[in-house]
C-alpha positions as YAML, in Angstrom:
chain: A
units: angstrom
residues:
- id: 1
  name: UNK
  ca: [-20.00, 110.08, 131.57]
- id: 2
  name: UNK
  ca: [-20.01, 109.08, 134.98]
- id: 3
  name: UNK
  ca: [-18.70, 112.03, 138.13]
- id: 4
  name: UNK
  ca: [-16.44, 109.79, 139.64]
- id: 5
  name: UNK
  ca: [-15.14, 113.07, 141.71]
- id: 6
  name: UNK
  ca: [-16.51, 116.81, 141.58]
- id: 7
  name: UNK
  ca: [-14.47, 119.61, 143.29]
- id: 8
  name: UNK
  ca: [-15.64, 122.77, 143.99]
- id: 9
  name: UNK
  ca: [-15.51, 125.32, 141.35]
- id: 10
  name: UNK
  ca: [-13.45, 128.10, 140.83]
- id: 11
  name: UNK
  ca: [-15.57, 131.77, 140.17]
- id: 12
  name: UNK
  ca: [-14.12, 132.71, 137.06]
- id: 13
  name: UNK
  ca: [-16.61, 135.88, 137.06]
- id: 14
  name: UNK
  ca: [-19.58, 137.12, 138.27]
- id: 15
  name: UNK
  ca: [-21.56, 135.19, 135.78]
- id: 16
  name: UNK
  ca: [-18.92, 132.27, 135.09]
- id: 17
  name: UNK
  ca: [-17.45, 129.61, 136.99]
- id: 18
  name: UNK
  ca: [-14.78, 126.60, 136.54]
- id: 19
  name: UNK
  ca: [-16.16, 123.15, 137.10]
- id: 20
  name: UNK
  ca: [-13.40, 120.49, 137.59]
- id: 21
  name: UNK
  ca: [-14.25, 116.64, 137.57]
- id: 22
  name: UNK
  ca: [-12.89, 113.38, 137.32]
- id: 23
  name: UNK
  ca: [-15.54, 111.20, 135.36]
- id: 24
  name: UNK
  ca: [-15.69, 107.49, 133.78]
- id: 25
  name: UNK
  ca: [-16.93, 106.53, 130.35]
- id: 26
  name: UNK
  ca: [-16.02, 103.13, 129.22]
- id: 27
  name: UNK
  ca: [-14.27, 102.23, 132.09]
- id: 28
  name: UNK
  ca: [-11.70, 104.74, 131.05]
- id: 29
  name: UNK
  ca: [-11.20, 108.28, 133.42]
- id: 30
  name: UNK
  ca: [-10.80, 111.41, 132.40]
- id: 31
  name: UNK
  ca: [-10.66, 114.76, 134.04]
- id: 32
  name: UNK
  ca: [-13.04, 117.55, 132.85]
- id: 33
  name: UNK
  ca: [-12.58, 121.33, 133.28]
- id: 34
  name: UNK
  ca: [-15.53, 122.86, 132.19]
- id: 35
  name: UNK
  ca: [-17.24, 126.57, 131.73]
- id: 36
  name: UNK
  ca: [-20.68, 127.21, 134.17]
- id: 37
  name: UNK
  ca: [-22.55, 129.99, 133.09]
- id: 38
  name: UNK
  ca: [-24.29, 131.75, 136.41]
- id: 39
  name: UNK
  ca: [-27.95, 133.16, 135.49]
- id: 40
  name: UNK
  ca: [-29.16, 136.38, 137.64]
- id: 41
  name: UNK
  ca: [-31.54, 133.90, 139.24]
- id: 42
  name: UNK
  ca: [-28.44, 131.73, 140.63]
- id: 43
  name: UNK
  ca: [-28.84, 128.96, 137.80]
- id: 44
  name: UNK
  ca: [-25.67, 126.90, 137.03]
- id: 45
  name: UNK
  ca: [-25.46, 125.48, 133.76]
- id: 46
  name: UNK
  ca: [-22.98, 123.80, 131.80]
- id: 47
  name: UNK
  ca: [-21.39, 125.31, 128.53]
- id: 48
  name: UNK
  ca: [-19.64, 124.07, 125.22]
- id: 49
  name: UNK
  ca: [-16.62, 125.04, 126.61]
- id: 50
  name: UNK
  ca: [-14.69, 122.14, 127.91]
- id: 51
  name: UNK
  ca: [-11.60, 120.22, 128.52]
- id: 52
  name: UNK
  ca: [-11.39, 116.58, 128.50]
- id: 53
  name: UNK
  ca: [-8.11, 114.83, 129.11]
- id: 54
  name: UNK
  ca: [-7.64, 111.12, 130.14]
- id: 55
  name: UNK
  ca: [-6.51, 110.94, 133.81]
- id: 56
  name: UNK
  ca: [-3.28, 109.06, 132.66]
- id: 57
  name: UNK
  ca: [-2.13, 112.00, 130.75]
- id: 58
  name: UNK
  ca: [-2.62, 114.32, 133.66]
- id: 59
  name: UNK
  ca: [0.94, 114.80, 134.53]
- id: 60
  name: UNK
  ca: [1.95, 115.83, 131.06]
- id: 61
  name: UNK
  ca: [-1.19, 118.60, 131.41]
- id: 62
  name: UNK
  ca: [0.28, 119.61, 134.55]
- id: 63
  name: UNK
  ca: [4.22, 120.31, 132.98]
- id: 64
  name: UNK
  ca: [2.31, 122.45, 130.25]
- id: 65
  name: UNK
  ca: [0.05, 124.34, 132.12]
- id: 66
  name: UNK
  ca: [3.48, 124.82, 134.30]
- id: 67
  name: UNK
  ca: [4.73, 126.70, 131.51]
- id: 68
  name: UNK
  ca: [1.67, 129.10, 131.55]
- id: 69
  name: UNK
  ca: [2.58, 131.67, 134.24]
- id: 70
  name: UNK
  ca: [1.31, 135.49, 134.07]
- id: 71
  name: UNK
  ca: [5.03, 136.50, 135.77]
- id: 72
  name: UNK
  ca: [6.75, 135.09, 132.28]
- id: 73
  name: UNK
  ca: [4.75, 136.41, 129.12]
- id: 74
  name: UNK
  ca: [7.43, 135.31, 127.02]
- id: 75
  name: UNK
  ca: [6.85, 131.86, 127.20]
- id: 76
  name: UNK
  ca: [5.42, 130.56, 123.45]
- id: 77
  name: UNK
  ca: [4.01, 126.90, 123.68]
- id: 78
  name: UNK
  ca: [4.56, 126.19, 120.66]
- id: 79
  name: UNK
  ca: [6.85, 123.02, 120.58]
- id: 80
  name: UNK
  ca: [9.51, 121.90, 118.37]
- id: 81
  name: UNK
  ca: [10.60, 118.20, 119.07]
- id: 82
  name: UNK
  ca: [8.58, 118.02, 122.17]
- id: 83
  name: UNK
  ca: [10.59, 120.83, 123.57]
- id: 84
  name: UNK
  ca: [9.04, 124.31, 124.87]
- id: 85
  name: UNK
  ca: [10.60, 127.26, 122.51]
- id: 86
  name: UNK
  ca: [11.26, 130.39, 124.84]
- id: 87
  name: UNK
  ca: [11.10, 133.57, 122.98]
...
């Protein structure tokens, strides 16, 4: 994978942080959201914990993660026929 783009990352905590990227691997892009572990010496490293979507898809992410939103808890993601179910 090729950073095509790297945006400045989000502290998630004291010893985490959000890493967002657009990358390219076989001519093909996709946008990364990855977990940064923070060391007490300042070290940044990358963790397991990742997201990899391809950049055409990036509109549907964005409707879902829409959907997430801390003032509506009742929200359930689960979908039925491509449709949201609201409980």
């Amino acid at each position: 994978m090729n950073a095509i783009i790297t945006f400045p990352p989000f502290q998630s905590s004291n010893k985490e942080q959000i890493h967002f990227t657009i990358s390219e691997f076989n001519g093909k892009q996709y946008i990364e959201i990855r977990i940064h572990t923070v060391s007490d010496d300042g070290t940044i490293n990358p963790t397991m914990k990742e997201i990899r979507i391809p950049r055409e898809m990036y509109s549907q992410f964005v409707q879902v993660a829409e959907l997430i939103n801390i003032d509506k808890p009742q929200v359930n993601l689960f979908q039925f026929k491509n449709e949201p179910v609201i409980i």
